[in-house]
C-alpha positions in Angstrom: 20.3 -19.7 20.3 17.7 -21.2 22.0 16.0 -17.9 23.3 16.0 -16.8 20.3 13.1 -17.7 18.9 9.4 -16.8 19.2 6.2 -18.9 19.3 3.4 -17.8 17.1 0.0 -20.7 17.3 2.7 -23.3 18.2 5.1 -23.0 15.3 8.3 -21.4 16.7 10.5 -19.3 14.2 14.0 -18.1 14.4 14.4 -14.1 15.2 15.7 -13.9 11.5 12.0 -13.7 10.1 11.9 -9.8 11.8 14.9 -9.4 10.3 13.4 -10.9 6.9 10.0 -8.7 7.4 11.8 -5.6 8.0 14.0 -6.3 5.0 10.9 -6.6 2.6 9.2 -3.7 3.9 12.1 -1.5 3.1 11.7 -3.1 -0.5 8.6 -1.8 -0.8 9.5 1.4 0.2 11.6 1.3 -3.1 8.6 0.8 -4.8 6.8 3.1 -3.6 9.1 5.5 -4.5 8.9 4.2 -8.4 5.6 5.5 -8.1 5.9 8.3 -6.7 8.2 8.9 -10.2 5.1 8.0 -12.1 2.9 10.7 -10.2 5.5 13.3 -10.9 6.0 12.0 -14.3 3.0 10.4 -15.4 1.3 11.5 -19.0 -1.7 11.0 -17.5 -4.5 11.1 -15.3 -5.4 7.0 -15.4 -1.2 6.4 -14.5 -0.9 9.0 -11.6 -4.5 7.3 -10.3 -2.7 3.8 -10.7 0.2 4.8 -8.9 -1.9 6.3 -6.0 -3.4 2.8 -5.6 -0.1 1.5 -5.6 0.8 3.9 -2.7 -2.7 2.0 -1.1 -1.8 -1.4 -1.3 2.0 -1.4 -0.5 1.1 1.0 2.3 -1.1 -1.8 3.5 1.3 -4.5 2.9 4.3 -2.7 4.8 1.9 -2.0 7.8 0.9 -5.8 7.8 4.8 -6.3 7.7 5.9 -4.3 10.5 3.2 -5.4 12.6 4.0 -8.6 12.5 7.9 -7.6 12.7 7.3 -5.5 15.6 4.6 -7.9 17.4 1.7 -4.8 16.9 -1.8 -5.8 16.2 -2.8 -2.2 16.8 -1.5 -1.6 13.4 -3.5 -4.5 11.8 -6.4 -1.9 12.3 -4.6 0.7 10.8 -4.0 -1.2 7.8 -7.6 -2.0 7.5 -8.7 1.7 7.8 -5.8 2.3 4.6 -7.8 0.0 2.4 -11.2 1.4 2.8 -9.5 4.8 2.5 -7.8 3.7 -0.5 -11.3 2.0 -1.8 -13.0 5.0 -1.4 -9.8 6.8 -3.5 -10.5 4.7 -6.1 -14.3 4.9 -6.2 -13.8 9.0 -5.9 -11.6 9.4 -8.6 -13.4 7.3 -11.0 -16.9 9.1 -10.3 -14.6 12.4 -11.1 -13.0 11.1 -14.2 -16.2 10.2 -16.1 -17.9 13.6 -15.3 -14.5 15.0 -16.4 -14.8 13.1 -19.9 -18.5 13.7 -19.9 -18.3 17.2 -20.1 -15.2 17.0 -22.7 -17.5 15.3 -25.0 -20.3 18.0 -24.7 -17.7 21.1 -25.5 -16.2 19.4 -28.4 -19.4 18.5 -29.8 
């Protein structure tokens, strides 16, 4: 149908793309909760860290999904403020994990 479409910088698109957005952002979901299995599961701390990131980045890409789904720019912002949180995750636990391995080193010496 004719009203059935949307105009976004002059290119119009059919109402299927939410449809297609929402779809993917429920895929992610799924693989978010594959890592939340490698959290529970993981032998160690390097994997549960990498799954954690993964939590970051899909996070952000299912935010960026839904606000474009749900015509939201609010939640453009949000998804910014995810990946410096996530950044400063990453920059945290890696700080953490050599004074960890740095004082592992001293008592087995």
């Amino acid at each position: 149908m004719p009203g059935d479409e949307r105009r976004v910088i002059g290119y119009s698109y059919p109402m299927s793309m939410d449809v297609l957005y929402v779809a993917v952002a429920i895929f992610l979901l799924l693989n978010v909760l594959g890592g939340l299995v490698r959290i529970l599961i993981g032998p160690s701390r390097g994997d549960r860290m990498l799954a954690a990131q993964l939590f970051g980045t899909t996070g952000v890409a299912i935010i960026l999904l839904l606000a474009e789904a749900l015509e939201r720019p609010a939640l453009r912002d949000i998804a910014l403020v995810v990946v410096l949180l996530a950044v400063i995750n990453t920059v945290v636990f890696v700080r953490f994990a050599g004074r960890a391995d740095d004082r592992a080193g001293e008592s087995g010496s």
